[in-house]
C-alpha positions as CSV (number, residue, x, y, z in Angstrom):
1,X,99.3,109.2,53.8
2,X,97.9,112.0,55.6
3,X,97.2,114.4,52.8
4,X,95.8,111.5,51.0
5,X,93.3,110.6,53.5
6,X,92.3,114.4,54.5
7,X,93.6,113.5,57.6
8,X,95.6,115.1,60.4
9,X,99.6,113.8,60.1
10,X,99.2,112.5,64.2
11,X,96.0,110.7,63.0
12,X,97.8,109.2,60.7
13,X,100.8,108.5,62.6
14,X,98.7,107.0,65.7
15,X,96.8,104.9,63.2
16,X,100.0,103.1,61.9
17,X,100.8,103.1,65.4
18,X,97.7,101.0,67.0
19,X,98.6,98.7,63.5
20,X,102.2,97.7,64.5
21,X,101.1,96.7,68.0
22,X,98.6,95.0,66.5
23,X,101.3,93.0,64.4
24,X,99.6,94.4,61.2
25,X,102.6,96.6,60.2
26,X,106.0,96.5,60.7
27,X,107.9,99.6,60.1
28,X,111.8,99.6,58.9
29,X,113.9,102.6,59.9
30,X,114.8,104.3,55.9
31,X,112.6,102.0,54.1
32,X,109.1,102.0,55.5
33,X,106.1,100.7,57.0
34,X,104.7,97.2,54.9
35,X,101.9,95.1,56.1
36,X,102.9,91.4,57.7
37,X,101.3,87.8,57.1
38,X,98.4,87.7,59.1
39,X,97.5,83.5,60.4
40,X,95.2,84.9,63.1
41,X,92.9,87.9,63.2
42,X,93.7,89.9,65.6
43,X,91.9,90.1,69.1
44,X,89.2,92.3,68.3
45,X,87.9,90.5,65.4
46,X,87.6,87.6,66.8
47,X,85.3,88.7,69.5
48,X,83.1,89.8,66.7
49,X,83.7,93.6,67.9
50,X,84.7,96.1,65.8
51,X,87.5,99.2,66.4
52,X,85.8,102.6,67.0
């Protein structure tokens, strides 16, 4: 993900990161990280603010 994004491997890494405790992602140990049903958006979005 990093090379595809131009990115910095810990960029990409915290970015997944701030995803699972957001309940986006969950990541499986040998298999990966997949994106979960979402029924609520999370608390940021909700507050009508966005992530900088």
């Amino acid at each position: 993900m990093a090379a595809k994004y131009g990115v910095a491997r810990n960029t990409a890494r915290a970015a997944i990161a701030l995803l699972r405790d957001a309940s986006c992602v969950r990541t499986q140990p040998c298999k990966g990280t997949f994106v979960t049903k979402i029924t609520d958006p999370p608390p940021h979005a909700r507050a009508g603010g966005a992530i900088r």
